[in-house]
KEBA-779495 format. One line per field, with one value per residue: x, y, z of N, C-alpha, C, O in turn. Coordinates in steps of 0.1 Angstrom, whole numbers. Layout:
N
nx (X ...)
ny (Y ...)
nz (Z ...)
cax (X ...)
cay (Y ...)
caz (Z ...)
cx (X ...)
cy (Y ...)
cz (Z ...)
ox (X ...)
oy (Y ...)
oz (Z ...)
! end
This chain:
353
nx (-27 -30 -28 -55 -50 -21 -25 -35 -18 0 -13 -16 13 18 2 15 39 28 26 43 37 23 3 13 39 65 82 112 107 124 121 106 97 114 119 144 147 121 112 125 117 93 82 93 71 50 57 60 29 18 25 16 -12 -28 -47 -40 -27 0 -10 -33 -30 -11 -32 -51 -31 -27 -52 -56 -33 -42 -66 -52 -46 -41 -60 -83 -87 -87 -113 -124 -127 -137 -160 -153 -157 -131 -124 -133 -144 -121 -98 -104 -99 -105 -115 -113 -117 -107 -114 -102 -105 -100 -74 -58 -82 -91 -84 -96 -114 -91 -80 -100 -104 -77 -76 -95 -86 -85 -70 -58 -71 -59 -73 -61 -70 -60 -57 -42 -21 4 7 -2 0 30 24 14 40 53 36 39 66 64 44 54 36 18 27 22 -3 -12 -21 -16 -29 -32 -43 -74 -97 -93 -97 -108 -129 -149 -158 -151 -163 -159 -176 -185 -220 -227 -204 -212 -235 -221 -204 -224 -235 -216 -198 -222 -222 -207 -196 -209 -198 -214 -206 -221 -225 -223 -236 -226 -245 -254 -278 -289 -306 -308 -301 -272 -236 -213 -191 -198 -201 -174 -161 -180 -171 -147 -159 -169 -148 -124 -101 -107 -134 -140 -147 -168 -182 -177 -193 -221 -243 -269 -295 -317 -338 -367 -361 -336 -307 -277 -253 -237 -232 -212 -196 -181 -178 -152 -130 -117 -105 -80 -78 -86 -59 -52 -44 -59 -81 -87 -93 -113 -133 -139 -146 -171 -183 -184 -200 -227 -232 -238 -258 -275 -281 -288 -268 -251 -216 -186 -161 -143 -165 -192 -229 -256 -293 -307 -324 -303 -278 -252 -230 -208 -171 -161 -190 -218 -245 -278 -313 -344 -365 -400 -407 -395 -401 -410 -387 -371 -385 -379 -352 -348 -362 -344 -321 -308 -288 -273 -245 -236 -256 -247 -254 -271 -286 -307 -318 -315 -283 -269 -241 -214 -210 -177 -170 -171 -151 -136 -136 -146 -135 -157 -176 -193 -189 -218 -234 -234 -222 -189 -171 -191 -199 -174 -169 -194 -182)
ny (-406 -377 -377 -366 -351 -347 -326 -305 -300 -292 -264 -254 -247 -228 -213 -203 -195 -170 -156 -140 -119 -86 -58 -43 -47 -65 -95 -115 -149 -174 -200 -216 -233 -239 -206 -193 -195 -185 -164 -134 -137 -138 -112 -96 -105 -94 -66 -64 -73 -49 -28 -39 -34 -10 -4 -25 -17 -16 -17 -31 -58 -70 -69 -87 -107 -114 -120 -146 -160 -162 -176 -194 -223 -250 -259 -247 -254 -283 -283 -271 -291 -312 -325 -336 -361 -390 -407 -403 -399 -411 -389 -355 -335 -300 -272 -238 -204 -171 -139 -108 -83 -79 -87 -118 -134 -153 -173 -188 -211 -227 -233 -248 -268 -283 -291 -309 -328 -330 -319 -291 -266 -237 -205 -172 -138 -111 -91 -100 -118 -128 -136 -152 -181 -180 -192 -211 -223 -228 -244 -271 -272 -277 -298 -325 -336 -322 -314 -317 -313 -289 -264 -238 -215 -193 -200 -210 -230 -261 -297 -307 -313 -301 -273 -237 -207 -173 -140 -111 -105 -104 -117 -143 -151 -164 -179 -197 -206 -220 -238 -254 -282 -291 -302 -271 -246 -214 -181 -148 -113 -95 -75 -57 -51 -25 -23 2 10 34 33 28 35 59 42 21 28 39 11 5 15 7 -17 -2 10 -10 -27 -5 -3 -24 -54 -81 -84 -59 -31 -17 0 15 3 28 44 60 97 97 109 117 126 114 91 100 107 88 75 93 79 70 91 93 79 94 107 86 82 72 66 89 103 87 94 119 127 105 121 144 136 130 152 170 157 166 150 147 149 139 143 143 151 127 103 104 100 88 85 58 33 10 -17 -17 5 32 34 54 63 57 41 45 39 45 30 19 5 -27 -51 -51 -45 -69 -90 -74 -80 -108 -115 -104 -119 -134 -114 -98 -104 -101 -91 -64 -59 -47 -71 -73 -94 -127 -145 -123 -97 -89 -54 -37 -67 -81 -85 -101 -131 -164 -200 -215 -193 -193 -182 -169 -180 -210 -243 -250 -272 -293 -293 -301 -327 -339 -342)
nz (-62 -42 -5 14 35 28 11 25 46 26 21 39 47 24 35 56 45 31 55 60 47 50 57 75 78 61 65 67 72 96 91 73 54 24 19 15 -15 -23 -12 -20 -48 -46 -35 -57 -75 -64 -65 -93 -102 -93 -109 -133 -134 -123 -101 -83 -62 -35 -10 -10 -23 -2 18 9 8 30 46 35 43 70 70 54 71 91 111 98 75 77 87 70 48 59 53 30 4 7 -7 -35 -66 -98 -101 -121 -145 -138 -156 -144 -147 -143 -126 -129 -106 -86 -62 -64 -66 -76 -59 -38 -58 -73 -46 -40 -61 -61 -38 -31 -47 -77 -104 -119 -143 -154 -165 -162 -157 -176 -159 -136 -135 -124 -97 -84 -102 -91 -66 -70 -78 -54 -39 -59 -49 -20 -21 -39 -51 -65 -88 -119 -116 -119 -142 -162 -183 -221 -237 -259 -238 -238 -235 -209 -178 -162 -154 -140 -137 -139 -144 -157 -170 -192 -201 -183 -199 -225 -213 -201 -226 -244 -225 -225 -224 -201 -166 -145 -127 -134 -126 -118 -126 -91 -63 -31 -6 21 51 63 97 110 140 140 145 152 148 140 111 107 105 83 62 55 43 19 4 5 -18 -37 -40 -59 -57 -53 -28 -20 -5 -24 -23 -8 16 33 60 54 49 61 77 66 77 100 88 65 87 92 69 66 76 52 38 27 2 -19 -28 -47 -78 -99 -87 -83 -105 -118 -98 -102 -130 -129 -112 -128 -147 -132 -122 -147 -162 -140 -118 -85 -59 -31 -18 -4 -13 -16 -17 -36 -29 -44 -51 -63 -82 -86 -81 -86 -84 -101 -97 -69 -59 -41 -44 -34 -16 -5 20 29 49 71 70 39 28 35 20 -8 -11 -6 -31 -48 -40 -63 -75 -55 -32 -5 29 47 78 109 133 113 95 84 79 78 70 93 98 82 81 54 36 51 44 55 49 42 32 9 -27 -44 -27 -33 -31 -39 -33 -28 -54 -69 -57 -70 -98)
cax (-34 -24 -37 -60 -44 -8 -33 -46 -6 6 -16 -13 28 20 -4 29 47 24 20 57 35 12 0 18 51 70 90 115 109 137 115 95 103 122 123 153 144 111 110 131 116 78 86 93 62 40 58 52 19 15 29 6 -25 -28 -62 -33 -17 8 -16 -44 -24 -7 -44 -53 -22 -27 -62 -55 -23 -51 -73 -46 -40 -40 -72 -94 -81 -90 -128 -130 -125 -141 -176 -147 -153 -114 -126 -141 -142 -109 -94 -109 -94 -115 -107 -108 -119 -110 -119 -91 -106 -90 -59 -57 -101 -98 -80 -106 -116 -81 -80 -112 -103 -69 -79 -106 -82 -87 -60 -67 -61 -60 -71 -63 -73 -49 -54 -39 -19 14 10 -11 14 43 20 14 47 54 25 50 80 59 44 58 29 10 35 15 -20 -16 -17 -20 -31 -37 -51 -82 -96 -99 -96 -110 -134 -156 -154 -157 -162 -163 -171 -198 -234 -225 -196 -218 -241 -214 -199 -238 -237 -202 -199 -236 -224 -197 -206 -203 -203 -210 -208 -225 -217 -230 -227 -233 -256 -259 -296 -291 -319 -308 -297 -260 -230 -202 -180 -207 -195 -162 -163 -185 -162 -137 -169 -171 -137 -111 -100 -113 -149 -141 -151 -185 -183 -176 -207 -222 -259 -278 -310 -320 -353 -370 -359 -329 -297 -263 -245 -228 -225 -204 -184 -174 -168 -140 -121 -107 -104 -72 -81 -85 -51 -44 -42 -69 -89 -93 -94 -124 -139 -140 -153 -181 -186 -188 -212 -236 -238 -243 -268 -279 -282 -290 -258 -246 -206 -176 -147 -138 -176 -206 -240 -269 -306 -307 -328 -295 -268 -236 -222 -194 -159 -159 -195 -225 -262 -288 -327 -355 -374 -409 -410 -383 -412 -412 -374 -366 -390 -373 -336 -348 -365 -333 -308 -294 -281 -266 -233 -234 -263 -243 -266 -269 -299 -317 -315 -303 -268 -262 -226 -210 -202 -168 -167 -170 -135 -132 -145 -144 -133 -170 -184 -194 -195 -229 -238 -229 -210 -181 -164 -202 -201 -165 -171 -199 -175)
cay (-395 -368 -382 -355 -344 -340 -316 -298 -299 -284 -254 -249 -241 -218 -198 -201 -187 -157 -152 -131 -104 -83 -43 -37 -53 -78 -98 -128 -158 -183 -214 -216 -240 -228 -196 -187 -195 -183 -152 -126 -135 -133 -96 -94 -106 -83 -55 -64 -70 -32 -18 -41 -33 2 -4 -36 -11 -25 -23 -43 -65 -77 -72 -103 -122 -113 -123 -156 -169 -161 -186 -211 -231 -267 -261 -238 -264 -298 -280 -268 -305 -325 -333 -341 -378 -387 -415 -397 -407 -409 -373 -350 -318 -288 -251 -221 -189 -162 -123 -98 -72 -76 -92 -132 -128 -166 -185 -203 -219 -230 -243 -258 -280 -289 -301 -319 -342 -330 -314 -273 -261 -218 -193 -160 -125 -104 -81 -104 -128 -124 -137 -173 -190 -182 -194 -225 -231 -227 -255 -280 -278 -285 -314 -328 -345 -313 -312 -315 -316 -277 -256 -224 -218 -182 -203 -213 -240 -277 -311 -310 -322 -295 -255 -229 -194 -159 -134 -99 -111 -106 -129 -154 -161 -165 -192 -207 -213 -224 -248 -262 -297 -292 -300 -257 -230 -200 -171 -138 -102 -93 -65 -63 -37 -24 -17 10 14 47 31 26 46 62 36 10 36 33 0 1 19 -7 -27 5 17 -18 -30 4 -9 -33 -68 -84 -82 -41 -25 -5 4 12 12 34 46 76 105 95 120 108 131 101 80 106 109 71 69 98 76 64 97 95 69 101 106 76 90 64 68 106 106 81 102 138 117 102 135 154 129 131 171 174 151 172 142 151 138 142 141 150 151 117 96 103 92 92 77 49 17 0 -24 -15 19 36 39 64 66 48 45 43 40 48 19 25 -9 -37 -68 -51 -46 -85 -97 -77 -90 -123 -113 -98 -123 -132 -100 -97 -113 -98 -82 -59 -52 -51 -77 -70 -101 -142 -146 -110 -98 -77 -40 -42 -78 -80 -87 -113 -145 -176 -207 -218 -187 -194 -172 -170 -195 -221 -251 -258 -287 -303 -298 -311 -340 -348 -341)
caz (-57 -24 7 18 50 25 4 35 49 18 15 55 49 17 46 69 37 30 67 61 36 59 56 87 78 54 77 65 87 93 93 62 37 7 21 4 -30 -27 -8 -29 -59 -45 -36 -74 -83 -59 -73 -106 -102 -86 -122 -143 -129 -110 -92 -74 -47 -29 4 -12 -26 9 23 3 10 48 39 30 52 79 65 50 87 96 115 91 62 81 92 53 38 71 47 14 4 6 -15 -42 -80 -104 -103 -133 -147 -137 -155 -140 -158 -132 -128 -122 -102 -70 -63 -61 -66 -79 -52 -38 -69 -69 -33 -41 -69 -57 -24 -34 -53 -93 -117 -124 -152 -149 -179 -155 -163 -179 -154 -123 -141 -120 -82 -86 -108 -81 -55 -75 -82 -41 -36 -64 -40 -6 -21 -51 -62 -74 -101 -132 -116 -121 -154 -165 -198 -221 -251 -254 -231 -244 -230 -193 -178 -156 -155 -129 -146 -133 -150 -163 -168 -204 -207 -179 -207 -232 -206 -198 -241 -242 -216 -215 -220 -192 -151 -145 -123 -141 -118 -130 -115 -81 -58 -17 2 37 55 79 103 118 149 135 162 141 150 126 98 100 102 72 51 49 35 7 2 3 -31 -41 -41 -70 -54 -54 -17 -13 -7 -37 -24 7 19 45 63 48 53 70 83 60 83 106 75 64 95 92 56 65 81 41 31 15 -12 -33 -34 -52 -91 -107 -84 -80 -121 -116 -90 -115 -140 -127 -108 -142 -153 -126 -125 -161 -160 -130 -105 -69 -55 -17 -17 6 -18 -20 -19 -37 -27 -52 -51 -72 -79 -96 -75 -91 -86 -107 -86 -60 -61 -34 -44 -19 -21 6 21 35 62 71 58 26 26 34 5 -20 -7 -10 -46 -58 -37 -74 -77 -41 -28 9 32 58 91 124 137 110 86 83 73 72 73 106 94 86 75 41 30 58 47 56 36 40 26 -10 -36 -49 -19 -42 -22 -44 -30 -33 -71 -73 -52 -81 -111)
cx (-29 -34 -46 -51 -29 -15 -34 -27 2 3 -14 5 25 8 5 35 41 22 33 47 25 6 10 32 55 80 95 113 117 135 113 105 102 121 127 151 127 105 113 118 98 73 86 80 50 46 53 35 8 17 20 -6 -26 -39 -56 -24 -11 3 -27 -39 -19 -19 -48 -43 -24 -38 -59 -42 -34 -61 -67 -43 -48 -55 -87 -95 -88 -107 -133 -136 -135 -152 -169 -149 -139 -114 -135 -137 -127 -108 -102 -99 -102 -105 -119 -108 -116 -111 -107 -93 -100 -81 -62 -78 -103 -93 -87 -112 -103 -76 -85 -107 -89 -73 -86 -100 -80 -77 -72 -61 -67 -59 -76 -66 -62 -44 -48 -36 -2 17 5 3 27 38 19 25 57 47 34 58 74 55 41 51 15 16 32 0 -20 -6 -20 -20 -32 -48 -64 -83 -97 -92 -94 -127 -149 -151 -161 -153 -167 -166 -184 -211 -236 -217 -202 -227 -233 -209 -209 -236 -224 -194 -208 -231 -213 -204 -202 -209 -204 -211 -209 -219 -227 -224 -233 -237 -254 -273 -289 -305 -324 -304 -281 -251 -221 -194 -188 -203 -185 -159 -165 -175 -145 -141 -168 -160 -126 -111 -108 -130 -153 -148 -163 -191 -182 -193 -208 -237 -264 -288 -312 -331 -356 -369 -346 -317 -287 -256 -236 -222 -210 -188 -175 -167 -153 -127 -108 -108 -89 -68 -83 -70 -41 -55 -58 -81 -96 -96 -113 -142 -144 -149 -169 -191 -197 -201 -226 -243 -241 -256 -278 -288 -286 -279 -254 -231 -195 -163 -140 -150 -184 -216 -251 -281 -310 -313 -314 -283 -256 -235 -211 -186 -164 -172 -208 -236 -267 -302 -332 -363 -388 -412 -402 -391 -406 -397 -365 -372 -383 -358 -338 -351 -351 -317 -297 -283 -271 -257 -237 -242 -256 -253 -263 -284 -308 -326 -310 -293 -263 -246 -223 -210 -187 -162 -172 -162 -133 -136 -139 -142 -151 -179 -186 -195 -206 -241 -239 -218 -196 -174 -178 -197 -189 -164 -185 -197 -172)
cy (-390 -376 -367 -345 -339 -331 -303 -293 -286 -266 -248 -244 -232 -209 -197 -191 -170 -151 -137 -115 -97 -68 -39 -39 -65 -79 -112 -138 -166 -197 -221 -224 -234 -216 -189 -186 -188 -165 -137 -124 -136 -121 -87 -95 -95 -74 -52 -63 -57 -23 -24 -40 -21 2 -17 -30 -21 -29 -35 -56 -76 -76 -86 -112 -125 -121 -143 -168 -169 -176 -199 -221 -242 -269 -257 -248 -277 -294 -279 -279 -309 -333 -341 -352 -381 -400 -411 -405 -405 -395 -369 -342 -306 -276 -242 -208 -177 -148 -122 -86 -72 -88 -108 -136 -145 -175 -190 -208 -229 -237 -252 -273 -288 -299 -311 -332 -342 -323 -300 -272 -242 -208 -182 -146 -117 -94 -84 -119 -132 -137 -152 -183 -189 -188 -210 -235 -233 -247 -268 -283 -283 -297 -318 -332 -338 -310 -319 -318 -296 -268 -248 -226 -203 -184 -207 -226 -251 -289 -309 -317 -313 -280 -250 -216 -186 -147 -117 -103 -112 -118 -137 -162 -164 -180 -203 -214 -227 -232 -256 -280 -301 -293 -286 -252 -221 -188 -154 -123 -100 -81 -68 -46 -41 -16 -11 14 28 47 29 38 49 50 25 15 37 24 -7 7 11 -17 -19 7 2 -26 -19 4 -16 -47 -65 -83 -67 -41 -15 1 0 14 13 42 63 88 106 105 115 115 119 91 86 103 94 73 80 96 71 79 104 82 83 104 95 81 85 68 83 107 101 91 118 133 116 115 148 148 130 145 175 167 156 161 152 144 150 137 142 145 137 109 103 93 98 83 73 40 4 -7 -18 -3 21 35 56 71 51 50 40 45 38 34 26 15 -20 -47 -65 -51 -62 -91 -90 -81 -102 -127 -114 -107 -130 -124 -95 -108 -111 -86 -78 -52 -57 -58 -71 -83 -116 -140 -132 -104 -83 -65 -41 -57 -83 -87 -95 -123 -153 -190 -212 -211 -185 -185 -175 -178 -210 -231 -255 -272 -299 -307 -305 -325 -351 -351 -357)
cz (-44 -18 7 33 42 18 15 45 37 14 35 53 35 27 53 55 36 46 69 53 45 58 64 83 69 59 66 77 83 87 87 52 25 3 9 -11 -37 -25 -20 -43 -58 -47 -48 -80 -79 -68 -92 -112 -96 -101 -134 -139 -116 -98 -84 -68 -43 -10 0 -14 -13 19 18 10 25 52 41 41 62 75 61 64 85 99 106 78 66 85 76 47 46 61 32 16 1 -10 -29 -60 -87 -102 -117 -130 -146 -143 -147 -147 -144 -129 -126 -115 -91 -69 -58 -62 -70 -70 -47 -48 -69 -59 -35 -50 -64 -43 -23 -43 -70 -92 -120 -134 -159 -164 -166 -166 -163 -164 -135 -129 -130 -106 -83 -92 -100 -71 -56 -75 -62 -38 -44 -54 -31 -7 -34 -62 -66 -82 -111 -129 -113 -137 -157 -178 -206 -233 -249 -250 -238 -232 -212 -190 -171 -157 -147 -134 -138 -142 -153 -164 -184 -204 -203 -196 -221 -229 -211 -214 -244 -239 -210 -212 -210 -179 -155 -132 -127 -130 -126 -122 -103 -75 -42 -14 15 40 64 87 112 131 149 141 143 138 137 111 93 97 82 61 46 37 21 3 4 -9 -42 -46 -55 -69 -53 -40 -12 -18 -17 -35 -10 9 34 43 55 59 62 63 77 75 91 97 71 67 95 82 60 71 68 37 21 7 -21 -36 -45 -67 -101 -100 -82 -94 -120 -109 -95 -121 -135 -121 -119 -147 -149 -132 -139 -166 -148 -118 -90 -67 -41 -20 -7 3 -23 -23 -26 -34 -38 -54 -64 -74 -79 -82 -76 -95 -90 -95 -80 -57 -48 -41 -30 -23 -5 7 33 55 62 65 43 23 20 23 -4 -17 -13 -23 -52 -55 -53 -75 -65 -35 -7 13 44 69 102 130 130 95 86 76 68 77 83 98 96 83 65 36 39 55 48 49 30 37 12 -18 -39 -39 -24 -35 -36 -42 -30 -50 -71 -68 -62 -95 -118)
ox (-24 -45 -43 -48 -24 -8 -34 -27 7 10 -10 7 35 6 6 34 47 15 32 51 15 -4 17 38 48 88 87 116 120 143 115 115 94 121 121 153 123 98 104 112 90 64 82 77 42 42 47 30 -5 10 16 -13 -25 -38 -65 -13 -13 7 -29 -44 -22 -17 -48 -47 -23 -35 -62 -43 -38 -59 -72 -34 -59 -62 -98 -105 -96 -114 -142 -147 -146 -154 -175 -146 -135 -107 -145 -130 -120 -119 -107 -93 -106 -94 -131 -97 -125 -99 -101 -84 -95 -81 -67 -83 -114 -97 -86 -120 -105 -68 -80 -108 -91 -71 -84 -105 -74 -73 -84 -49 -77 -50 -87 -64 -55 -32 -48 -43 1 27 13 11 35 47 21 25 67 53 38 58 77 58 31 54 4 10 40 -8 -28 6 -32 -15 -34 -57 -67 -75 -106 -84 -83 -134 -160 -140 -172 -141 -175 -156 -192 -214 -245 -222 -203 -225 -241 -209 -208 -235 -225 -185 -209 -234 -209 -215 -195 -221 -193 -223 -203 -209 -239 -213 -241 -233 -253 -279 -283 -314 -334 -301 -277 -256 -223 -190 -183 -203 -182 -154 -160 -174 -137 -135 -166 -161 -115 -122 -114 -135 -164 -155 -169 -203 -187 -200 -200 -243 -265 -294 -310 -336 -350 -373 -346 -316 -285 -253 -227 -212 -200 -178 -164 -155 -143 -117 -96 -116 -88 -56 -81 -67 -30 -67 -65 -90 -108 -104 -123 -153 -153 -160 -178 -202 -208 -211 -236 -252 -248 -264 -288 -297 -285 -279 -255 -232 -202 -155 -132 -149 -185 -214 -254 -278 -314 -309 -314 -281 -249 -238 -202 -191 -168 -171 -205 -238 -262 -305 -326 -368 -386 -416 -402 -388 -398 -394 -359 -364 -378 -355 -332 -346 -347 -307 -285 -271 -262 -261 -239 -240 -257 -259 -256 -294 -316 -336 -297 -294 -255 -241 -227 -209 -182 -150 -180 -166 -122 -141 -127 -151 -156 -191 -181 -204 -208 -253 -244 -207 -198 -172 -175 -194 -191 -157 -186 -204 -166)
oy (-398 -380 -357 -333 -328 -321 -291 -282 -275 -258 -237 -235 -224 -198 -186 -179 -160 -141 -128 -104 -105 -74 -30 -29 -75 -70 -118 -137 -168 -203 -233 -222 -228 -212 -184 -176 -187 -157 -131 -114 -135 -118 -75 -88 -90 -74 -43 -56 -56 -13 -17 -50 -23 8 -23 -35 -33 -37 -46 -65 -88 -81 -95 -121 -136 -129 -149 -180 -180 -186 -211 -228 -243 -276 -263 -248 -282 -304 -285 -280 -311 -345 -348 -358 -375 -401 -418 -414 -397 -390 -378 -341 -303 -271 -243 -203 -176 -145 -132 -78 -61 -97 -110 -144 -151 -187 -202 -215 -240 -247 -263 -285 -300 -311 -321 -343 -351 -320 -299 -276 -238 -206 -181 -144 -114 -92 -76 -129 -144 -145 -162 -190 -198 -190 -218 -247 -240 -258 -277 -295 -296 -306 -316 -333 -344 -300 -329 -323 -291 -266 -248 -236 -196 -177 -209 -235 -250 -287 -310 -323 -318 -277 -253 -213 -189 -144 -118 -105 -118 -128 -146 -173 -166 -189 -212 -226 -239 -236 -262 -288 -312 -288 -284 -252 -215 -188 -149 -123 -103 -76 -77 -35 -53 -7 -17 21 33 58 28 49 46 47 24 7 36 23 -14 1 12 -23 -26 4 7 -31 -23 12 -15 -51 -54 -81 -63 -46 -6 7 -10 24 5 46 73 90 115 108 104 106 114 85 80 100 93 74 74 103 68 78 113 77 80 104 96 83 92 72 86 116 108 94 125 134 124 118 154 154 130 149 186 172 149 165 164 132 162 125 143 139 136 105 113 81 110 72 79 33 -7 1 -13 1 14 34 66 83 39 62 34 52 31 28 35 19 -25 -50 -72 -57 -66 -98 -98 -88 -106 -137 -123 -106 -131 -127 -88 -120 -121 -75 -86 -42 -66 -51 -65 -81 -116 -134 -129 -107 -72 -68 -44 -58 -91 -97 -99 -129 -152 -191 -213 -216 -177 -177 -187 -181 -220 -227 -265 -280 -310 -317 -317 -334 -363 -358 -358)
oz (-36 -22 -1 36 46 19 11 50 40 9 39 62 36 24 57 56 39 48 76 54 48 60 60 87 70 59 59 89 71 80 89 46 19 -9 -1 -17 -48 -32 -27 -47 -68 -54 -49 -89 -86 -79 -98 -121 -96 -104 -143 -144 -104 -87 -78 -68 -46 -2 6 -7 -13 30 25 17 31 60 51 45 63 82 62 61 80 93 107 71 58 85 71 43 40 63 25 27 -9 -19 -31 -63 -82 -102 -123 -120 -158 -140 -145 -151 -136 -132 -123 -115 -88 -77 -47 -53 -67 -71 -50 -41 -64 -61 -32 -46 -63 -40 -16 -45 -76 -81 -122 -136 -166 -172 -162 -178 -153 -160 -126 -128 -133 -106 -83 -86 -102 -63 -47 -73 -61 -36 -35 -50 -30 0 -41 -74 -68 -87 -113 -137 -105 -140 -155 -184 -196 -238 -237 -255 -246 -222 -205 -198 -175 -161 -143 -134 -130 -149 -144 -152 -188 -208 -212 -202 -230 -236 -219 -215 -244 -247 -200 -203 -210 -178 -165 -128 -126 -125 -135 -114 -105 -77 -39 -18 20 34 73 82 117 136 161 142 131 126 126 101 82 86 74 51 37 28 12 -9 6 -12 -52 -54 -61 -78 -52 -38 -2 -26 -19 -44 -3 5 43 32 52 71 71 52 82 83 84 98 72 62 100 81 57 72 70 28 13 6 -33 -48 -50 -67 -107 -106 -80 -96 -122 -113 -90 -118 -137 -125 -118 -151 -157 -140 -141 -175 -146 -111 -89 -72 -40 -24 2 10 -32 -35 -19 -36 -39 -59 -73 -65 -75 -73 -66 -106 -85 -83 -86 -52 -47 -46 -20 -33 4 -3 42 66 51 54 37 13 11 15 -11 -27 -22 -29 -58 -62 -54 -75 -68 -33 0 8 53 66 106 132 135 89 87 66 59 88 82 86 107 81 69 30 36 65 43 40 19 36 5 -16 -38 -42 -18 -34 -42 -50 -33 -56 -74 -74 -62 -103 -129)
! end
């Protein structure tokens, strides 16, 4: 079995390796083990995965990996593990069911089970099949003795031992049937909201539109739904979100954006727009692309009880002092290895696999 610290080493030099891919710049560095053999043909696989999947820009895409070398380090890696029993039971094989909506969307699952000591074995989504398996096969060279405690698979799953599923709220209960006699995670769909209280500057808006508008507001983490006080002014909201205002040039998404468009107005919605967002008053979580809901609250008490009612349904509450564990404006798409999906510890459940 890897020591824990060669685990926690090895994923610390694949964050040195992606540390080369960035929004701003893709830089060779000299330093990086197996460089040469690895770089070129990484390059290759972003691109590819920009042509199989259009909603995987070539900024989002190195937002993730930017994303992630940020988080892969010696230090952020050795704080993640610190509670891991290093002494934990025989290795198992855990699968991995993983979404495709945003680019690399299952790697912590992946970190998770690797580090902790088990064998993964990977049924990815068509739709982000590309980038993981090179990253994997990165993780092989650094330390040799993840070479066959990781497999990809497209058939269906058999002979493991535990499952960690992602997936619609349809397929979840497809999993929950599926996999009852398996340990599991089933993960169902979620979406995240911001509370504005009216006291929010412009600057809280642009901010926030990073939260609405990055990964074209596909993740469980982009905000899809606000609530704000009655009767309240969009105008400043506005002025924020227009800091992404050319995400309509990008082809899918402006198609998306008509569309839904057309659907509202013929449906004769009330909808507030400005060319590239709609906003419309909604009870529901999950808004079409290119589209916000929002609902009126009458008093913050009654707000926080239903959050805490509905926290199933909710990934991430964005606010400013208005809430426990609620997320900055703006950080959204930042998390931390210790932010769970669902609040679900994973490295607990696999430490009782």
């Amino acid at each position: 079995m890897i020591s824990i610290q060669n685990r926690i080493t090895a994923f610390a030099k694949l964050g040195h390796f992606l540390s080369q891919f960035s929004i701003d710049n893709i830089n060779k560095i000299d330093n990086i083990e197996h460089n040469d053999l690895f770089f070129d043909g990484f390059l290759h696989q972003i691109k590819i995965a920009q042509e199989n999947n259009s909603w995987f820009t070539k900024d989002n895409i190195l937002f993730s990996l930017q994303s992630w070398s940020k988080s892969l380090t010696e230090s952020n890696l050795t704080e993640f593990t610190k509670n891991l029993n290093s002494d934990t039971n025989s290795a198992k094989k855990v699968a991995i069911i993983l979404a495709g909506n945003v680019p690399l969307v299952g790697f912590h699952d992946f970190l998770s089970v690797l580090i902790s000591g088990h064998s993964v074995l990977v049924k990815q989504s068509s739709n982000d099949k590309h980038i993981l398996p090179f990253l994997a096969k990165y993780l092989e060279y650094v330390e040799e003795d993840f070479k066959g405690k990781i497999t990809f698979t497209e058939e269906k799953l058999s002979d493991f031992d535990a499952v960690i599923a992602t997936g619609s709220d349809n397929t979840a209960r497809y999993f929950e049937y599926y996999f009852k006699d398996k340990p599991n995670i089933i993960r169902k769909s979620r979406n995240s909201v911001a509370v504005i209280t009216g006291k929010e500057t412009e600057e809280d808006f642009v901010k926030l539109s990073d939260d609405v508008f990055q990964y074209f507001g596909l993740g469980c983490r982009s905000v899809s739904k606000l609530y704000v006080p009655k009767d309240y002014n969009f105008d400043t909201f506005f002025t924020g979100m227009y800091a992404k205002k050319d995400i309509i040039n990008n082809a899918k998404y402006a198609n998306n954006y008509d569309y839904n468009k057309a659907v509202y107005l013929m449906s004769e919605f009330d909808l507030l727009e400005n060319g590239f967002l709609m906003i419309k008053e909604d009870e529901s979580y999950s808004s079409p692309i290119a589209s916000v809901f929002y609902e009126y609250y009458d008093n913050e008490i009654d707000l926080k009880i239903k959050l805490h009612q509905d926290r199933e349904k909710i990934q991430c509450i964005v606010a400013k002092d208005f809430i426990e564990n609620e997320v900055a404006f703006g950080q959204t798409q930042h998390p931390k290895l210790n932010d769970f999906a669902d609040g679900v510890n994973t490295l607990e459940f696999l430490s009782k696999i």
